[in-house]
C-alpha positions in Angstrom: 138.8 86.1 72.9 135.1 85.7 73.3 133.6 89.1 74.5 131.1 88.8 76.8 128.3 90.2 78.9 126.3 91.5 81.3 122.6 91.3 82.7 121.1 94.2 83.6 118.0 94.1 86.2 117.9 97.6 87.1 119.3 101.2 87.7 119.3 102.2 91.5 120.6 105.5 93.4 123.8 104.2 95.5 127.3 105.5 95.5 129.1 101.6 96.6 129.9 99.1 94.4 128.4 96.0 96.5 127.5 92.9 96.2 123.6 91.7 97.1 122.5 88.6 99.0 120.8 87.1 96.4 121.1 85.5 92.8 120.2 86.3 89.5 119.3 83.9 86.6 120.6 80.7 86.8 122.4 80.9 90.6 124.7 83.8 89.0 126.1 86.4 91.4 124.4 89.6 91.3 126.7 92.6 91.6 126.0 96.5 91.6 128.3 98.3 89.7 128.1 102.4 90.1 129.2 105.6 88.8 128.9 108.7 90.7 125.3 108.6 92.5 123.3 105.8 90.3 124.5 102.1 89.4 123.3 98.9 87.7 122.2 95.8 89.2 123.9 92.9 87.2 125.6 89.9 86.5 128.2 88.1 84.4 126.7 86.4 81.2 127.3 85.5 77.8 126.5 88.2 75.2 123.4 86.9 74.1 119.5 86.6 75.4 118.8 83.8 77.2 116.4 81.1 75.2 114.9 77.7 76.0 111.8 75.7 74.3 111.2 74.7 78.0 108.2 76.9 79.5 108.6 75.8 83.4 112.2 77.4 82.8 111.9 80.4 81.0 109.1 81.1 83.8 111.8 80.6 86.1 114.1 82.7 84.7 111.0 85.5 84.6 110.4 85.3 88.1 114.2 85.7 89.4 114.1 88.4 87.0 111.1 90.2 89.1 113.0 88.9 92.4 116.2 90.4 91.8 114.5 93.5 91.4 112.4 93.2 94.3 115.3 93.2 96.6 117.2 95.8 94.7 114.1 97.9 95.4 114.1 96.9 98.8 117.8 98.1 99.4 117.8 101.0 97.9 114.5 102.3 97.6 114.4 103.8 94.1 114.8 101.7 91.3 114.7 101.9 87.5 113.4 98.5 86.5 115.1 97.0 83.2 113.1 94.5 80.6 113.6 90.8 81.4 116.7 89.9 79.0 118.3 93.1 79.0 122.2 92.4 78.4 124.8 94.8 77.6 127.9 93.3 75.2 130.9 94.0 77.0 132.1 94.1 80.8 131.9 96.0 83.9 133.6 98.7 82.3 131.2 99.2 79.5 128.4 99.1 82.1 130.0 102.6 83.2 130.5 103.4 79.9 126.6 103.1 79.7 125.8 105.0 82.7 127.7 107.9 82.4 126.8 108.7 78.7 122.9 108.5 79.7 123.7 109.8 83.4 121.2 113.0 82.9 118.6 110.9 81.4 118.9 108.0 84.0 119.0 110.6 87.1 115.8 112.5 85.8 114.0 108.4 85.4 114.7 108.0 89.0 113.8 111.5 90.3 110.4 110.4 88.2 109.9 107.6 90.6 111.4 108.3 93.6 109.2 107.9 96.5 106.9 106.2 94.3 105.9 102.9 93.7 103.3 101.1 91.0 100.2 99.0 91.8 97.8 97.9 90.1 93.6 98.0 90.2 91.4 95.6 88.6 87.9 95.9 88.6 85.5 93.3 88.1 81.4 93.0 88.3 78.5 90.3 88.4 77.0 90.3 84.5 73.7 90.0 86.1 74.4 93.6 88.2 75.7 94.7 84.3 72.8 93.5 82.8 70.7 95.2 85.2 72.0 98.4 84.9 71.0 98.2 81.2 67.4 97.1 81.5 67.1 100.3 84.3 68.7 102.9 81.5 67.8 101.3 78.4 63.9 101.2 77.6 64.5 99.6 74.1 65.8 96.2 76.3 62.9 96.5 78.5 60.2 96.6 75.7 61.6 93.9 74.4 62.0 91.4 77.1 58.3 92.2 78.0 56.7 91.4 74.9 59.4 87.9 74.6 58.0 87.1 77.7 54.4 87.3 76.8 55.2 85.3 73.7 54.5 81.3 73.3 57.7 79.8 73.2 58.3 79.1 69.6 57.1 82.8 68.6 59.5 84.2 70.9 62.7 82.7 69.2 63.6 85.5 67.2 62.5 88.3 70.3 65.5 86.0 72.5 67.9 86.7 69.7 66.9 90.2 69.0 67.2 90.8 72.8 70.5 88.9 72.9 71.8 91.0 70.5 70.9 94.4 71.8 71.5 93.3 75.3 75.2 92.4 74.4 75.5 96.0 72.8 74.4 97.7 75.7 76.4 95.6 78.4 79.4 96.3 76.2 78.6 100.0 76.1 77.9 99.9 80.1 81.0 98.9 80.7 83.1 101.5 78.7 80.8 104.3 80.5 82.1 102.5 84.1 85.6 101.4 82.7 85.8 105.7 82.3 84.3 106.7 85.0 86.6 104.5 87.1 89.8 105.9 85.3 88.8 109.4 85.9 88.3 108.6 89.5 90.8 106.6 90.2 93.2 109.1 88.3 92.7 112.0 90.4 94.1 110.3 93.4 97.3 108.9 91.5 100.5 110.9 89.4 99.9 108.2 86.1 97.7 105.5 85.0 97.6 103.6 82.4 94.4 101.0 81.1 96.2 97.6 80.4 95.9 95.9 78.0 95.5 91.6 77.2 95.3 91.3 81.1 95.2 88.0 82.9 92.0 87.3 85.0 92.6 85.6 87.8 90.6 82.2 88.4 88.8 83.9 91.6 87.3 86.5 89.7 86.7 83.9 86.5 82.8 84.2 86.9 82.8 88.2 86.4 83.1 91.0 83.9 86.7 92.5 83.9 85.4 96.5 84.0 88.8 98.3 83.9 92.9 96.9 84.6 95.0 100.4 85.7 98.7 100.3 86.2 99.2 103.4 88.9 102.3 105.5 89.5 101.7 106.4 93.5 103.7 108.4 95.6 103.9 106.8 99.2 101.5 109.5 100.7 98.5 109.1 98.5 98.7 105.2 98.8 96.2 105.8 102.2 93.8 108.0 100.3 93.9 105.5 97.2 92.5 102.6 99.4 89.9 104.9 100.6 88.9 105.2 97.2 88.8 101.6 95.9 87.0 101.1 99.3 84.5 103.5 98.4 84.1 101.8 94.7 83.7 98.2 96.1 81.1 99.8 98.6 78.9 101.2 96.0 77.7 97.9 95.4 78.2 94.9 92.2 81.4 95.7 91.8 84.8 93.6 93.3 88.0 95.7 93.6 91.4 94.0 93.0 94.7 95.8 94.3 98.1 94.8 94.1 101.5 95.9 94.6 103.7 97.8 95.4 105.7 96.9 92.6 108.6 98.8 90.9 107.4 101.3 87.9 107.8 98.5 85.1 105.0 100.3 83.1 105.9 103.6 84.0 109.5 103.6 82.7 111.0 102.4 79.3 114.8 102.1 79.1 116.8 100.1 76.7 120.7 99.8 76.9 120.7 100.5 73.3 119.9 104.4 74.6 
């Protein structure tokens, strides 16, 4: 007999084994399978990760990933979202068997999130309003593009580099004092943050400095006062605020079936 397996998208808070009106990875049926007050979102596979060399499908498969957990967020509010490829070796049995020895931990994950939800802040500014900045606070870079500037051309070679130089220092050292400045702001108005890392730009904002990309763990009555923040940021001037979500807490929770 070949064992086999089952998907896991996420843990919700429902007591009804129900189906949802929607389909998982590859037009499967997505089920929700409970035990006492919690339950896992899933479907019916074979007991090993799903693989392919071609990229348009595994993105695909991705994306229904994200979907299927968009709607199990939007049925049941608070949800415990699972890793893309997340399969359990067994059956619907051993998906109880799951929950119940990690019930405690898995009730404690969603009390952690409920009522909360993640977004995310990007901030971006012109170089030139970077650059700026450093020739107003640094009087090393200002020396130094006044004396290139009274230069002859070919004298003034090495001042360019020497000024290159520094000025890349600087602008890199600008933007760790906003990059902080914006986390400590922006982290008094959320629970959690957390600086990303190897963050996509978006082609829109392809001609500016990324400053700072936050993941934020928000409870639903500080996302008002969180806008009126970013607001304020963007409003200060050479700076472009990017907000997203919500999204389910994918960077604020870290569960493997394994536990």
């Amino acid at each position: 007999m070949v064992e086999g397996g089952m998907y896991v998208y996420s843990v919700v808070s429902t007591e009804s084994d129900v189906g949802m009106e929607t389909t998982g990875i590859g037009d499967a049926c997505v089920c929700v399978l409970s035990l006492g007050d919690i339950a896992a979102v899933v479907h019916q596979c074979a007991p090993v990760p799903y693989t392919t060399e071609n990229e348009q499908m595994a993105g695909e498969w991705v994306l229904t990933h994200h979907k299927v957990i968009e709607e199990a967020t939007r049925s049941f509010g608070t949800v415990l979202p699972m890793r893309f490829n997340t399969i359990i070796k067994g059956d619907e049995h051993t998906v109880r068997q799951w929950l119940r020895k990690n019930y405690e931990m898995l009730k404690k994950e969603l009390e952690g999130v409920r009522g909360r939800a993640e977004f995310g802040v990007q901030i971006f500014c012109d170089e030139s309003t970077v650059e700026q900045r450093v020739l107003e606070n640094s009087p090393e870079i200002s020396v130094l593009k006044q004396q290139m500037e009274k230069m002859p051309k070919g004298a003034g070679y090495l001042y360019e580099r020497k000024l290159s130089q520094h000025m890349k220092e600087h602008v890199s050292q600008e933007l760790e004092v906003l990059s902080k400045g914006f986390c400590e702001t922006i982290g008094e108005h959320v629970e959690r943050v957390k600086v990303d890392e190897n963050v996509r730009v978006p082609d829109e904002y392809g001609d500016k400095r990324l400053v700072v990309s936050l993941s934020c763990l928000v409870h639903d009555d500080d996302i008002g006062k969180l806008g009126v923040v970013l607001d304020e940021i963007e409003e200060s001037g050479g700076v472009s605020v990017r907000f997203t979500g919500p999204w389910a807490p994918f960077n604020f929770v870290h569960l493997e079936c394994g536990e």
